[in-house]
Structure formats: structure tokens, C-alpha cells
GUKE-26264 format. One line per 3 residues: number of its first residue (from 1); for each residue x, y, z of N, C-alpha, C. Coordinates in pm, 1 decimal, padded with zeros to 6 digits. Layout:
<nodes>
NUM	X:Y:Z:X:Y:Z:X:Y:Z; ...
</nodes>
This chain:
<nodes>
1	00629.7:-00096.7:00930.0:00627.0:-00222.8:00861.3:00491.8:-00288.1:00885.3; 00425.7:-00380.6:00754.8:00329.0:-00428.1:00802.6:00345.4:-00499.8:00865.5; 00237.1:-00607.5:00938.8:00251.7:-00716.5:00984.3:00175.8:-00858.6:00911.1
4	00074.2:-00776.8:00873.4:-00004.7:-00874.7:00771.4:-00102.1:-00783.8:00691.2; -00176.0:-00887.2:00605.1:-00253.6:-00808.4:00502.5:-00329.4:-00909.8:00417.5; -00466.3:-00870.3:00475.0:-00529.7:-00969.6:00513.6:-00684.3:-00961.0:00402.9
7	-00702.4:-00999.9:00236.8:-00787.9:-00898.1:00165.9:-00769.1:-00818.3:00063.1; -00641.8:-00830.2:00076.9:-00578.7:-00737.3:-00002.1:-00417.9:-00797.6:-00057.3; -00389.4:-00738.1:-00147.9:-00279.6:-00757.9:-00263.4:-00189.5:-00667.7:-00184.7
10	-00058.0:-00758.8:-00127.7:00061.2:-00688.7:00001.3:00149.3:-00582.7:-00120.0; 00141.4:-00649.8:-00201.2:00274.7:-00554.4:-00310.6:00202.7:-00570.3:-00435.0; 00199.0:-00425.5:-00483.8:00133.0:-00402.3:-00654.3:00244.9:-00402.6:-00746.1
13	00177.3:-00433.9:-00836.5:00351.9:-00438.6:-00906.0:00245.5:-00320.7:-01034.7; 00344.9:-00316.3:-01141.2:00305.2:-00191.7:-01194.4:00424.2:-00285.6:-01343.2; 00462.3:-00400.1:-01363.3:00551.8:-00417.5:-01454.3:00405.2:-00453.6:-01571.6
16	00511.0:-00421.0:-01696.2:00404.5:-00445.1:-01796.4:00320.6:-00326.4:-01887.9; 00345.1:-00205.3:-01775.7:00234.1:-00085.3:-01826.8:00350.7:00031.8:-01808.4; 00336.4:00125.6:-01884.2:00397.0:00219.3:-01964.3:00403.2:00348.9:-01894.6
19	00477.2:00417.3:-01832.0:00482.1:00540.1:-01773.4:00440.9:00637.4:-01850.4; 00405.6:00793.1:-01808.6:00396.0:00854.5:-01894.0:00462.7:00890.8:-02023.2; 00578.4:00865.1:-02035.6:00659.3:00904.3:-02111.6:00647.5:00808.7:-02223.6
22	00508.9:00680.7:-02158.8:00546.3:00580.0:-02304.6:00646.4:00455.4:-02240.3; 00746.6:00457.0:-02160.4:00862.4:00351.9:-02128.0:00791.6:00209.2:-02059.1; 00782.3:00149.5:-02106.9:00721.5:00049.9:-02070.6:00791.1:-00016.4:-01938.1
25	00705.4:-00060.7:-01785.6:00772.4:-00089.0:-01674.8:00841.0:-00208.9:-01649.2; 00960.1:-00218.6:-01609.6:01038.5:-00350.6:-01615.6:01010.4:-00374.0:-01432.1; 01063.8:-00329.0:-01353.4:01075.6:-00360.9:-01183.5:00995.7:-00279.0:-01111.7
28	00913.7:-00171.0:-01115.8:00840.5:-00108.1:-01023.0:00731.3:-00184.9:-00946.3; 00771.7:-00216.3:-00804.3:00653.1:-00247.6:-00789.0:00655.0:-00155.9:-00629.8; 00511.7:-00177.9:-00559.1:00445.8:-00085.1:-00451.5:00447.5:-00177.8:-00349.4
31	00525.4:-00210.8:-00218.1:00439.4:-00244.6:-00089.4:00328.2:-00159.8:-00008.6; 00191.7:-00257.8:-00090.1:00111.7:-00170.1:-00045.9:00110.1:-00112.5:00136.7; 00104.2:-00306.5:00130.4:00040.2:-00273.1:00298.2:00140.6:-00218.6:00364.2
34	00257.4:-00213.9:00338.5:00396.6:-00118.0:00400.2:00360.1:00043.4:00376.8; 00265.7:00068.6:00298.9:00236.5:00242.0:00273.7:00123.1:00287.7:00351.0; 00055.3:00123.5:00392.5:-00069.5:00179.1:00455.2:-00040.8:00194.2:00591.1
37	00085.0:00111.6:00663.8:00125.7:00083.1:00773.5:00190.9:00262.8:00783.8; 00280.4:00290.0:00694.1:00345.4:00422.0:00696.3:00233.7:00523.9:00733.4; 00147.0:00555.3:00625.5:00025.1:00641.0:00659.6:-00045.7:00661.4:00785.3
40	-00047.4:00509.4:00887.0:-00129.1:00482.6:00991.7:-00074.8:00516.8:01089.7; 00100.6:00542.2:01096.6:00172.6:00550.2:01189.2:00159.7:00740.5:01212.6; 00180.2:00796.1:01115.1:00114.8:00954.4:01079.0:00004.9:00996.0:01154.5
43	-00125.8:00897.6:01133.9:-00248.8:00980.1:01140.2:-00269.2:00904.6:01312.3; -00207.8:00830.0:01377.0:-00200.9:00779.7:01479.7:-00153.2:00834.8:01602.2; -00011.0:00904.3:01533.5:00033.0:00980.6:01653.2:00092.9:00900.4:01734.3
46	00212.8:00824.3:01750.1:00313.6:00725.6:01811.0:00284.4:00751.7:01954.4; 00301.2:00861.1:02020.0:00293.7:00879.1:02162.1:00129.0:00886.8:02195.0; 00049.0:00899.4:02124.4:-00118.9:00939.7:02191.2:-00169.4:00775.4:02199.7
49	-00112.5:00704.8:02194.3:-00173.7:00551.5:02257.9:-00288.5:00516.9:02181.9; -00289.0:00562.8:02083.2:-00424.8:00537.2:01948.6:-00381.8:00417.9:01914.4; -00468.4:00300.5:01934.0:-00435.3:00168.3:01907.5:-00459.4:00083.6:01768.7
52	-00518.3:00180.5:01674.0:-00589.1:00186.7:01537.9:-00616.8:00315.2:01462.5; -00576.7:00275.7:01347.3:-00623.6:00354.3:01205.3:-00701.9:00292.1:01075.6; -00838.1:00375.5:01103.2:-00912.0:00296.3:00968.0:-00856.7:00387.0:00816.3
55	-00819.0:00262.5:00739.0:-00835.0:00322.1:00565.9:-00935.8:00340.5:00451.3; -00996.2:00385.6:00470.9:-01110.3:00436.9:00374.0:-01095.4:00450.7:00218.6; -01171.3:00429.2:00150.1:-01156.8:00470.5:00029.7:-01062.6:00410.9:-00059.6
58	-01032.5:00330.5:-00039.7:-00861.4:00257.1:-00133.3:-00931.1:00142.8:-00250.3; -00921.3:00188.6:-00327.4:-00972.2:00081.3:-00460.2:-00883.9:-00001.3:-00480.4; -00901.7:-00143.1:-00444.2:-00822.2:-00257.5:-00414.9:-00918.6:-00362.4:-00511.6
61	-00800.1:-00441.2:-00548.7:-00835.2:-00590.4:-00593.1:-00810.4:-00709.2:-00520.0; -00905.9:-00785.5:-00527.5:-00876.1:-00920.7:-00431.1:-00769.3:-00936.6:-00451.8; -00693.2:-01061.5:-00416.8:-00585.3:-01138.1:-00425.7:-00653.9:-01247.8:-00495.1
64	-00578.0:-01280.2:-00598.8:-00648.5:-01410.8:-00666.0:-00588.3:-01568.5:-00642.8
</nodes>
């Protein structure tokens, strides 16, 4: 779970734009910073006492 998110847009939403199939999106949306928290917990290693994970590369929009 995150804790904060700080810079960044916490949940993307995705309503409005059209899946492949054409279906236009009614409820999808993304907790971002909950995927980045997921990812960090992975590349961290729970037991190796790694107190941080940097994310690189993520094409983000402010928060407006």
C-alpha cells in the first residue's frame, strides 16, 4: 500500500477512452502509487533490509 504520493497523479483513471475493441471506458481506473508501492516491495526484497526503491522512467503528469 502506498503511503503517499507526492508529484504525481495517486489513481489514473482511463474513463472516457476506448479499449481496443472500440468499447468506450465507463469505471477503469489504476492506483498508480499502489502499483509502484507493489513493484518496490519485489525489487526490495522484504527480508534484505533495503530501505528504498528508485522508479525510473515512468511518464507521468502533474497533478493539476
Amino acid at each position: 500500500m502506498a503511503i503517499g504520493a507526492s508529484g504525481l497523479r495517486a489513481v489514473w483513471t482511463y474513463q472516457g477512452e476506448c479499449d481496443p475493441d472500440g468499447y468506450p471506458l465507463r469505471a477503469t481506473a489504476i492506483a498508480v502509487a499502489d502499483e509502484f508501492a507493489g513493484a518496490a516491495e519485489l525489487a526490495m526484497h522484504k527480508l534484505a533490509r533495503v530501505p528504498v526503491a528508485v522508479i525510473r522512467g515512468y511518464m507521468y503528469q502533474r497533478p493539476r
